[in-house]
SEDOMI-333007 format. One line per 10 residues: number of its first residue (from 1); their letters; for each residue z, y, x of N, C-alpha, C. Coordinates in nm, 2 decimals, always signed. Each point is the difference from the previous one (the first is absolute). Example, Ala and Ser with C-alpha at 12.3 -4.5 7.8 and 13.67 -1.06 7.14 Angstrom:
1 = as = +0.78:-0.57:+1.32:+0.00:+0.12:-0.09:+0.00:+0.12:+0.09; -0.07:+0.11:-0.04:+0.00:+0.11:+0.09:+0.08:+0.11:-0.08
***
This chain:
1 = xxxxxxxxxx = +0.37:-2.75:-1.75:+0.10:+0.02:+0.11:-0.06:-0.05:+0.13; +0.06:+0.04:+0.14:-0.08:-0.07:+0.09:+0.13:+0.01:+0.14; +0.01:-0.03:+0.09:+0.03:-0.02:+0.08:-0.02:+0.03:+0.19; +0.05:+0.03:+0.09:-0.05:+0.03:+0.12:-0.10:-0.06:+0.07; -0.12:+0.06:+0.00:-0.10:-0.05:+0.01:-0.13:-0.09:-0.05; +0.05:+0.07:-0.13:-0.11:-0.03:-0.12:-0.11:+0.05:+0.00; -0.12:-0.05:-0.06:-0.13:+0.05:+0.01:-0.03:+0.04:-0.18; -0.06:+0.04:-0.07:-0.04:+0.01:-0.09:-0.11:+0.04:-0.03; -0.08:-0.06:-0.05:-0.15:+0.01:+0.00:-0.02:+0.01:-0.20; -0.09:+0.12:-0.04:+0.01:-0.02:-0.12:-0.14:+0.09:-0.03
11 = xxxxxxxxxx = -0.10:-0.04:-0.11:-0.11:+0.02:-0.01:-0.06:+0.09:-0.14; +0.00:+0.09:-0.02:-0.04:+0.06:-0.13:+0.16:-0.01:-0.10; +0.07:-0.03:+0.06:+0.16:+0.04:-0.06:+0.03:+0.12:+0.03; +0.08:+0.07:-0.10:+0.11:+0.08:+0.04:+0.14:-0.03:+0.00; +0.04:+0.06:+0.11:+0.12:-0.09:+0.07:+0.11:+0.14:+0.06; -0.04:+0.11:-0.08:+0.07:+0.13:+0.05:+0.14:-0.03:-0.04; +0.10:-0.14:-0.07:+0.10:+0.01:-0.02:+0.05:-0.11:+0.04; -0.07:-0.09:+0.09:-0.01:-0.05:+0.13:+0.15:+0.04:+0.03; +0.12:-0.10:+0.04:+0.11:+0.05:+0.07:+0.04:-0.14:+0.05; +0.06:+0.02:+0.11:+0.08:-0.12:+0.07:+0.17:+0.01:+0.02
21 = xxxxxxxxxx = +0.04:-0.07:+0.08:+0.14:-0.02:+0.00:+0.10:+0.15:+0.04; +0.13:+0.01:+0.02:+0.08:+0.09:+0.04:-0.05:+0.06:+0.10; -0.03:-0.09:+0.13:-0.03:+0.00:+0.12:-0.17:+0.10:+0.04; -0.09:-0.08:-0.06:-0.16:-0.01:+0.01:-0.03:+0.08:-0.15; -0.03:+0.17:+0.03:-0.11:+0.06:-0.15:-0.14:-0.01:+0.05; -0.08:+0.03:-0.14:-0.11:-0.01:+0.03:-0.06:+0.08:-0.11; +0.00:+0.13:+0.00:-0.10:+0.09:-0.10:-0.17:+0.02:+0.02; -0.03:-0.02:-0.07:-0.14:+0.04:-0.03:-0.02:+0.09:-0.06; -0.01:+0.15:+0.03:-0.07:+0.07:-0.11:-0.06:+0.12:+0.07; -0.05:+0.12:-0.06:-0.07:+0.08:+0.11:+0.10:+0.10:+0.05
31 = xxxxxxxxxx = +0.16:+0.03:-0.09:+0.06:+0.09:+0.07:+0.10:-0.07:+0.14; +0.01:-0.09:-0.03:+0.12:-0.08:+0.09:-0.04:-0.08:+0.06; -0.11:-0.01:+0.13:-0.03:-0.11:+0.07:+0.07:-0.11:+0.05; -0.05:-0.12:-0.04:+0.11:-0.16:+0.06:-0.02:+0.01:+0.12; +0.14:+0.02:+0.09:-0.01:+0.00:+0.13:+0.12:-0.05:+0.05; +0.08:-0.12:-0.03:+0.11:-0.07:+0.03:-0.08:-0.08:+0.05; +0.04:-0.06:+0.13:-0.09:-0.05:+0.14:-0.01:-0.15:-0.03; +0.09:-0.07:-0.10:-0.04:-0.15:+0.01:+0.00:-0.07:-0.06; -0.09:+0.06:-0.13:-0.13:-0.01:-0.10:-0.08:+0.04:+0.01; -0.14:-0.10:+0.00:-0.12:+0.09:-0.04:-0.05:-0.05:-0.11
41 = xxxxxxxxxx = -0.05:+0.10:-0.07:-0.07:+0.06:-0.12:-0.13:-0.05:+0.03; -0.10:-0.03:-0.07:-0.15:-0.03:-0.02:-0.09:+0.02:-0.08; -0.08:+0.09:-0.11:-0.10:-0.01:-0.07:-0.15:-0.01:+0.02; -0.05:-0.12:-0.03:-0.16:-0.01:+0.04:+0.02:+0.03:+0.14; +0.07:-0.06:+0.08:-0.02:-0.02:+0.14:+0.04:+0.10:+0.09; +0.06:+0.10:-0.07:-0.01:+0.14:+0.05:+0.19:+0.02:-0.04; +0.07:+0.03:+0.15:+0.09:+0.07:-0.03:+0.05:+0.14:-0.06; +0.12:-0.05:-0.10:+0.01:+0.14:-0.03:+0.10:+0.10:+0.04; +0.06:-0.03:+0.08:+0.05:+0.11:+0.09:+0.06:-0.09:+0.11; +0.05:+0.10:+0.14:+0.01:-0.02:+0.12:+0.10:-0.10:-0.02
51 = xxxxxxxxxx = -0.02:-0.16:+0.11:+0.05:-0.11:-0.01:+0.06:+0.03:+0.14; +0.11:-0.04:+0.07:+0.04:+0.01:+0.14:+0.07:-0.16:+0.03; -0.05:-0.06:+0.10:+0.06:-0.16:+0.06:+0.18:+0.06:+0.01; +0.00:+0.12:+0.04:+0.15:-0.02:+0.07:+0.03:+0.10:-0.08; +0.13:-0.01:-0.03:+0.05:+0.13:-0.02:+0.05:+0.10:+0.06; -0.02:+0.17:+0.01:-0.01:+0.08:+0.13:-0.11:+0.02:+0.05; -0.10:-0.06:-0.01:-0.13:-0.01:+0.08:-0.07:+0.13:-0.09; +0.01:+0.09:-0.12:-0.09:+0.07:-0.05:+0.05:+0.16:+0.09; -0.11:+0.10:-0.06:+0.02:+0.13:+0.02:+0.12:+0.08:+0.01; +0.03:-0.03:-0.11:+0.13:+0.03:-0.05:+0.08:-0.07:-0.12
61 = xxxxxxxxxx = +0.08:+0.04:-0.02:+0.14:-0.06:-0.11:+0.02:+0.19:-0.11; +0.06:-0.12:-0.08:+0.08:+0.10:-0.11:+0.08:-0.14:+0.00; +0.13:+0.04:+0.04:+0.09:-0.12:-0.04:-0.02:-0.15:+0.06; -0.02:-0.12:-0.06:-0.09:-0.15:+0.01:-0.07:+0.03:-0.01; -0.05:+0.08:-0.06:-0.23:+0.03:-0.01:-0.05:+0.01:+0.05; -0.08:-0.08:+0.06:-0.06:+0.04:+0.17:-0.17:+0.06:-0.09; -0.08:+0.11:+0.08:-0.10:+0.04:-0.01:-0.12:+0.01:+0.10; -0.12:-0.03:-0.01:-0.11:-0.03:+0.09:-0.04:+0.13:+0.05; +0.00:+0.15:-0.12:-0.04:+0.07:+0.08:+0.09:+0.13:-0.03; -0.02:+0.08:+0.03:+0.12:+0.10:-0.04:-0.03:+0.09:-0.13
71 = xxxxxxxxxx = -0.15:+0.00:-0.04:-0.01:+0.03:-0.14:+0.03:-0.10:-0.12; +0.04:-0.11:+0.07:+0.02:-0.11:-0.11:+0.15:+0.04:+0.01; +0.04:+0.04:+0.08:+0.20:-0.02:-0.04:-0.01:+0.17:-0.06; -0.07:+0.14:+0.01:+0.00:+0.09:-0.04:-0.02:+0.00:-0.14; -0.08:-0.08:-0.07:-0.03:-0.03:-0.10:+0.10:-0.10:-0.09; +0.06:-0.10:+0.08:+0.12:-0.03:-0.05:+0.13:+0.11:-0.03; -0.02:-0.01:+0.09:+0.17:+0.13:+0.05:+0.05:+0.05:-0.22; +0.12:+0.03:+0.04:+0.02:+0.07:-0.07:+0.13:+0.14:+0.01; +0.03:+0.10:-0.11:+0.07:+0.07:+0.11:+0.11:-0.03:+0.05; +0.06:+0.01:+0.07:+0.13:-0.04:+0.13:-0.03:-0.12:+0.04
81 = xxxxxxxxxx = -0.12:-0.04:+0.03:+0.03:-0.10:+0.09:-0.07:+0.00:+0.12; +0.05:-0.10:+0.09:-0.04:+0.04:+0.15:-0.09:-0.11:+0.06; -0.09:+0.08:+0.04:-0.14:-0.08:+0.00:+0.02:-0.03:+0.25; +0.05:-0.12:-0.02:-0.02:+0.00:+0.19:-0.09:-0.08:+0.05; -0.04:+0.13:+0.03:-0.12:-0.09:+0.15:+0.03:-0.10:+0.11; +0.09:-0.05:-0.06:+0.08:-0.14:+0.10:-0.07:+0.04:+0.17; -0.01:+0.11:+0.04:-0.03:-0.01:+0.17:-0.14:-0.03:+0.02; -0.10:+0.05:-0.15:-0.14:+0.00:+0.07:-0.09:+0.11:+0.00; -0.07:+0.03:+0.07:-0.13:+0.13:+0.00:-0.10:-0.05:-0.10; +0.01:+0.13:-0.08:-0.08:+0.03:-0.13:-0.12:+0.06:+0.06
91 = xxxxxxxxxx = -0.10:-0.04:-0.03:-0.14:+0.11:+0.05:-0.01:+0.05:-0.13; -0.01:+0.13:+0.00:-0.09:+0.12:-0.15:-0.11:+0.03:+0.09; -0.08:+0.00:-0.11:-0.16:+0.02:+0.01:+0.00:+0.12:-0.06; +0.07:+0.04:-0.13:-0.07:+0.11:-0.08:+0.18:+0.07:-0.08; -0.08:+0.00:-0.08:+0.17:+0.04:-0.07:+0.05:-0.10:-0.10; +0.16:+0.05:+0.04:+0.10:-0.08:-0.07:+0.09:+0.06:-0.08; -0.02:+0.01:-0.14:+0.09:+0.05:-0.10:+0.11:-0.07:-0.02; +0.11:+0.10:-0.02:+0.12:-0.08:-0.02:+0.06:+0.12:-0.11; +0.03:-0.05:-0.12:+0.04:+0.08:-0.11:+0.10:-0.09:-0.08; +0.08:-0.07:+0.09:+0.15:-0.04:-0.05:+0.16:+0.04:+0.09
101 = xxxxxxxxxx = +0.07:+0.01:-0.04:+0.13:+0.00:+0.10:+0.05:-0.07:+0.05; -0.07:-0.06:+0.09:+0.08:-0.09:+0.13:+0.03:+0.01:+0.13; +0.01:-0.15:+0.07:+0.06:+0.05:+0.11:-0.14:-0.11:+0.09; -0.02:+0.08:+0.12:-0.07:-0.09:+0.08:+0.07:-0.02:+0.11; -0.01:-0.13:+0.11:+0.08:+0.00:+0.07:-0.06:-0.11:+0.11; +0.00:+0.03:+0.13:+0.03:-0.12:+0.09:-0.12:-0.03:+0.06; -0.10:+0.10:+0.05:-0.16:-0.09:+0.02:-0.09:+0.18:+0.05; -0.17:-0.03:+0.04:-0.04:+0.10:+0.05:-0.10:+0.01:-0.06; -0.06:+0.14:-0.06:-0.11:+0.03:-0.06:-0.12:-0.01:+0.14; -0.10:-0.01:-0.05:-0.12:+0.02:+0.15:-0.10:+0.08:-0.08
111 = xxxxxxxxxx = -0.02:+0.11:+0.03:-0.13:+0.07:-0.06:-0.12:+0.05:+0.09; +0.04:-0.09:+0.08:-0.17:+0.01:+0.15:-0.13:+0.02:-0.12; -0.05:+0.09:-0.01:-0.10:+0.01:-0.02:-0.02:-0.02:-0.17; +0.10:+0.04:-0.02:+0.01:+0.02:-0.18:-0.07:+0.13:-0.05; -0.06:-0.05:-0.10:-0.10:+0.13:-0.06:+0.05:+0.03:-0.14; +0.05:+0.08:-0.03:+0.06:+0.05:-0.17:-0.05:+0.16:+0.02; -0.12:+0.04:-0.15:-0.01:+0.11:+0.03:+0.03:+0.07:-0.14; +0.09:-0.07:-0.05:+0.09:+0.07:-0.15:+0.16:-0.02:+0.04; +0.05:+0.10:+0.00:+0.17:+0.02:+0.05:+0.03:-0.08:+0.08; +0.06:-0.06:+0.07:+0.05:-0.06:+0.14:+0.01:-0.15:-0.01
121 = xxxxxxxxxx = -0.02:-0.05:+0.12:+0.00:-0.17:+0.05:+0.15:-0.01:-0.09; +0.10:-0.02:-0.04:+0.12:-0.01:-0.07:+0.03:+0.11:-0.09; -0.07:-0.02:-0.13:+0.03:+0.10:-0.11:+0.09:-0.05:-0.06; +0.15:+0.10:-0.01:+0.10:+0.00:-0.11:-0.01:+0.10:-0.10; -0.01:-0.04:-0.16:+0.03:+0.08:-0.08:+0.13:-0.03:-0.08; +0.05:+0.10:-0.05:+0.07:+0.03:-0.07:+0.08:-0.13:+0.00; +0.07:-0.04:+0.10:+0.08:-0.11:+0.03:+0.12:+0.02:+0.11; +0.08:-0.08:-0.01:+0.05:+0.02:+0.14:+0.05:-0.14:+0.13; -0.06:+0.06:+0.07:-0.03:-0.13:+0.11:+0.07:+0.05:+0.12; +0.07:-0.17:+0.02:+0.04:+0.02:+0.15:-0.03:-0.07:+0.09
131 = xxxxxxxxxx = +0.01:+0.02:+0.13:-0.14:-0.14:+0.08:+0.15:+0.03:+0.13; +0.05:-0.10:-0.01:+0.09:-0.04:+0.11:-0.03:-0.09:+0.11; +0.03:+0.03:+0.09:-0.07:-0.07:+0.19:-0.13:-0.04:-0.05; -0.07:+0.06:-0.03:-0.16:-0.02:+0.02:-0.08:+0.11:+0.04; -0.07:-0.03:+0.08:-0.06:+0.05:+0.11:-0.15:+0.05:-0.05; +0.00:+0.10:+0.04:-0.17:+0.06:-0.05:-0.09:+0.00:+0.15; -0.13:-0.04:+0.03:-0.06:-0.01:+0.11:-0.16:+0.01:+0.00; -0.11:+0.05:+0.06:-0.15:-0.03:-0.02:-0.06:+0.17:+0.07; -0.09:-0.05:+0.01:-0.09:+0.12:+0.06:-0.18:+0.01:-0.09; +0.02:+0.10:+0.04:-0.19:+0.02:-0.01:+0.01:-0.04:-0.18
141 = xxxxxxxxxx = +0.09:+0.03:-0.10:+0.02:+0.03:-0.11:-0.04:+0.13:-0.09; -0.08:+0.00:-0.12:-0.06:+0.08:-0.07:+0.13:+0.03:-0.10; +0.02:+0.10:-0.04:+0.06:-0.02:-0.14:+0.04:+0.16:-0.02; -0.07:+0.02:-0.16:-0.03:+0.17:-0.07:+0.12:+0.06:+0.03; +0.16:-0.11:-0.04:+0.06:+0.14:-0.01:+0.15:-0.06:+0.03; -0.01:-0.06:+0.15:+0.09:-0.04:+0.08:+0.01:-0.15:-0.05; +0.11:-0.04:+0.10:+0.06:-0.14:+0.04:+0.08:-0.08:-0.12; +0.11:+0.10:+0.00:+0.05:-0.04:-0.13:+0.03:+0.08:-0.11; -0.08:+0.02:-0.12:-0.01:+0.09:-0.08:+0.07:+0.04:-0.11; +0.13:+0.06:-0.05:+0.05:-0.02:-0.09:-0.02:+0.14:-0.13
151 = xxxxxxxxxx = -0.03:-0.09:-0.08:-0.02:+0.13:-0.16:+0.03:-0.01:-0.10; +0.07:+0.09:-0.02:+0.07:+0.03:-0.15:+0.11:-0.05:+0.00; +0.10:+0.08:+0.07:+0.13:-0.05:-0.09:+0.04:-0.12:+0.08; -0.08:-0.06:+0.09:+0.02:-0.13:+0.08:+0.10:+0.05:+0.11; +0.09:-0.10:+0.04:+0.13:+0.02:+0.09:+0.01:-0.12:+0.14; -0.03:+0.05:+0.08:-0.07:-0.11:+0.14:+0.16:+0.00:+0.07; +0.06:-0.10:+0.04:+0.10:+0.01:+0.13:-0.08:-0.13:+0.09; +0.01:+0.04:+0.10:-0.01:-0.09:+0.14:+0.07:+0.03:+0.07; +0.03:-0.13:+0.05:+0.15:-0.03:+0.09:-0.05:-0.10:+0.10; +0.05:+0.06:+0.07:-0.02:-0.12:+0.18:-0.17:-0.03:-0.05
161 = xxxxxxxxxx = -0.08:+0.08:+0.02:-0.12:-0.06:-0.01:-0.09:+0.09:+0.14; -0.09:-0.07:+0.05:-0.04:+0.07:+0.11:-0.17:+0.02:-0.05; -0.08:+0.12:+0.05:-0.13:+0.03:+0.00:-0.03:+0.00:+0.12; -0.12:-0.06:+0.03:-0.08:+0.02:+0.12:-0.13:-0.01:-0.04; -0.09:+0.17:+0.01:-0.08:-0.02:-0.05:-0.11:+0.10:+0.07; -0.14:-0.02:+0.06:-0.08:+0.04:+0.07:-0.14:+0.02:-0.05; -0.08:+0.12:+0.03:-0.08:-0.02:-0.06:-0.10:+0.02:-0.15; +0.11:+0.10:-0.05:-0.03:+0.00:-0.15:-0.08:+0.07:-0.02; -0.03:+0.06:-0.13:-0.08:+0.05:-0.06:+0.00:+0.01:-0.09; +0.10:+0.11:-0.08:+0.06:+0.02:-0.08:-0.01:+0.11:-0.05
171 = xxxxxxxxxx = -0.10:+0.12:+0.02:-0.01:+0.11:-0.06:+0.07:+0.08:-0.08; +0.05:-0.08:-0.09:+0.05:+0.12:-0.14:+0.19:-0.06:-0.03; -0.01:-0.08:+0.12:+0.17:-0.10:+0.01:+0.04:+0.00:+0.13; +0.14:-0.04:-0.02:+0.09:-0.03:+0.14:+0.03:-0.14:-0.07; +0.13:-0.05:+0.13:+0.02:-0.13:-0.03:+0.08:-0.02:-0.14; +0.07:+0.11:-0.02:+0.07:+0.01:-0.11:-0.04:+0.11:-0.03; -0.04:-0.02:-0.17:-0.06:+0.14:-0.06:+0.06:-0.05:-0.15; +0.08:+0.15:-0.06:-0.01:-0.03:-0.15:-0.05:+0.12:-0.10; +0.02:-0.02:-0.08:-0.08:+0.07:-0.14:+0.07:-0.02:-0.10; +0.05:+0.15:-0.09:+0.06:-0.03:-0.12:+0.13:-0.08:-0.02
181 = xxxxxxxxxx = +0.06:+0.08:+0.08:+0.19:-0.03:-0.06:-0.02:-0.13:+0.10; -0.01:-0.07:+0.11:+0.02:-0.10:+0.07:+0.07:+0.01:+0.11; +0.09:-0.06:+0.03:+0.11:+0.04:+0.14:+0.02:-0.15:+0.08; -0.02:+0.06:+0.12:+0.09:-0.11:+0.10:+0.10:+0.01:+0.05; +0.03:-0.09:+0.01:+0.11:-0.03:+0.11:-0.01:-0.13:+0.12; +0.04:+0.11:+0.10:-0.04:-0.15:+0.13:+0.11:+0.01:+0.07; +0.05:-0.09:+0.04:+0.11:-0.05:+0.08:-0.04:-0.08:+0.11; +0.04:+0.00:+0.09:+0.02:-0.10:+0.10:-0.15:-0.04:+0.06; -0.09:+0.11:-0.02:-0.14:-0.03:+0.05:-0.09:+0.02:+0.11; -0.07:-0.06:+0.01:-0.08:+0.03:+0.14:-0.15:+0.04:+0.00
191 = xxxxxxxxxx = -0.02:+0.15:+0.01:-0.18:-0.02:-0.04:-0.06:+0.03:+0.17; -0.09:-0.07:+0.02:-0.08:+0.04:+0.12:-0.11:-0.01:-0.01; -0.06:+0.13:-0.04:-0.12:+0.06:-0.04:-0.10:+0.08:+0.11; -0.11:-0.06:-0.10:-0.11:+0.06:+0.18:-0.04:+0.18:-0.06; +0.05:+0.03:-0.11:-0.08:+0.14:-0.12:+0.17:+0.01:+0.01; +0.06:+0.13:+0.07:+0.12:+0.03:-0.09:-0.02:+0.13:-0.05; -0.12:+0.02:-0.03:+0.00:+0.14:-0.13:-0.01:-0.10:-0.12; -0.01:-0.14:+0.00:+0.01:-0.02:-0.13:+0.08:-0.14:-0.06; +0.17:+0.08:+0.06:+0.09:-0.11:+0.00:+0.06:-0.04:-0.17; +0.00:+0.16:-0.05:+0.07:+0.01:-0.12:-0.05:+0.11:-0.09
201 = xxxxxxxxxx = -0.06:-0.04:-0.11:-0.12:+0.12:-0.07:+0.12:+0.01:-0.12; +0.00:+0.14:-0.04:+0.05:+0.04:-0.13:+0.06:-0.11:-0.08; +0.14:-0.04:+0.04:+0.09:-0.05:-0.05:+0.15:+0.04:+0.04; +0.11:-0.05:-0.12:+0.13:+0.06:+0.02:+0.05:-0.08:+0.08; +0.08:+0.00:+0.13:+0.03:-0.15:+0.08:+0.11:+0.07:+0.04; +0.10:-0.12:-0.05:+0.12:-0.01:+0.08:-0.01:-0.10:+0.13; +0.04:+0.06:+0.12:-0.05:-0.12:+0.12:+0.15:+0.00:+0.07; +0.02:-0.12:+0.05:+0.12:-0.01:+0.07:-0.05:-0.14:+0.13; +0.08:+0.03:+0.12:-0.07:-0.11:+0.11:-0.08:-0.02:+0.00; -0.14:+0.09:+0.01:-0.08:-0.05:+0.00:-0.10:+0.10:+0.15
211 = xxxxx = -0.07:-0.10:+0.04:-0.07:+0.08:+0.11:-0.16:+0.03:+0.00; -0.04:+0.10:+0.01:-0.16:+0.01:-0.01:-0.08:+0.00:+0.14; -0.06:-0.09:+0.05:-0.04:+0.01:+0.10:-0.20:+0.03:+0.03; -0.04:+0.08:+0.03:-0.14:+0.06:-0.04:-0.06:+0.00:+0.19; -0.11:-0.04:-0.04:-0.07:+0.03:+0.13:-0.16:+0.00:-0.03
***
């Protein structure tokens, strides 16, 4: 058991059933990273998953779970739950698979200069995802086969989410491109694109309020 602010240091043990009080969890294992902010975990000197001084201070949340990076709460996640970017800018570098049903919400992707050259900087498969007030933004971005990519059967809604995006380089994609039974829906959005031949590639889109602004 352990308490707020506990340290636990443990050496050539296994401790994967390691648990603390109502308040304070603490898992160890490779599918569920320990990320409740005020415990830290220790083996041979080396933590084992993201420790935070405050609570609120990480990437994001699923619920109390705060997360360091946003493939660490992706990897948690499970389906219906809602992964929030508590109000912070995510940089993608490359691609980001998301192949569960949730909800994202509250924060801004940055893909300045992200390079993905297998299906798009945000690949959805066969899932369905919704990304509420989060903002898409970056220039001078590489990516095979658009921005946000959805395939198979995958179901995208965005709501109140804004694009501002300059500079791409996107050849065989637009910002939104799908493939194989995938549909959107955008509500309440704002794209302001520097390419508007390549706002919306071969997808079923229901759009409502929303404005395209191209130059």
């Amino acid at each position: 058991t352990s308490t707020e602010g506990a340290n636990i240091i443990a050496s050539g043990n296994n401790i994967e059933e390691v648990a603390a009080d109502s308040t304070n969890l603490v898992w160890v294992d490779s599918d569920l990273p320990a990320s409740y902010p005020k415990v830290k975990v220790t083996i041979d000197k080396e933590p084992v998953a993201p420790y935070l001084e405050d609570k609120g201070t990480g990437v994001a949340c699923i619920g109390n779970s705060y997360y360091m990076t946003l493939a660490d709460a992706l990897d948690a996640a499970q389906n219906s739950d809602t992964i929030d970017l508590i109000g912070n800018t995510v940089k993608l570098n490359g691609q980001t698979t998301i192949d569960k049903d949730i909800t994202i919400t509250n924060g801004t992707f940055d893909i300045t200069d992200a390079v993905c050259t297998t299906e798009g900087i945000i690949y959805i498969y066969n899932s369905s995802v919704k990304f509420s007030n989060v903002d898409l933004k970056g220039s001078n971005f590489t990516s095979a086969f658009g921005v946000i990519f959805a395939n198979h059967n995958a179901n995208v809604i965005l709501d109140n989410c804004d694009f501002r995006l300059k500079n791409d380089l996107a050849p065989l994609g637009g910002t939104l491109k799908g493939n194989d039974n995938a549909s959107f829906t955008v509500k309440n959005c704002t794209f302001d694109l520097e390419n508007p031949s390549r706002v919306l590639t071969n997808i079923t889109l229901d759009m409502s309020d929303t404005t395209i602004d191209a130059y």
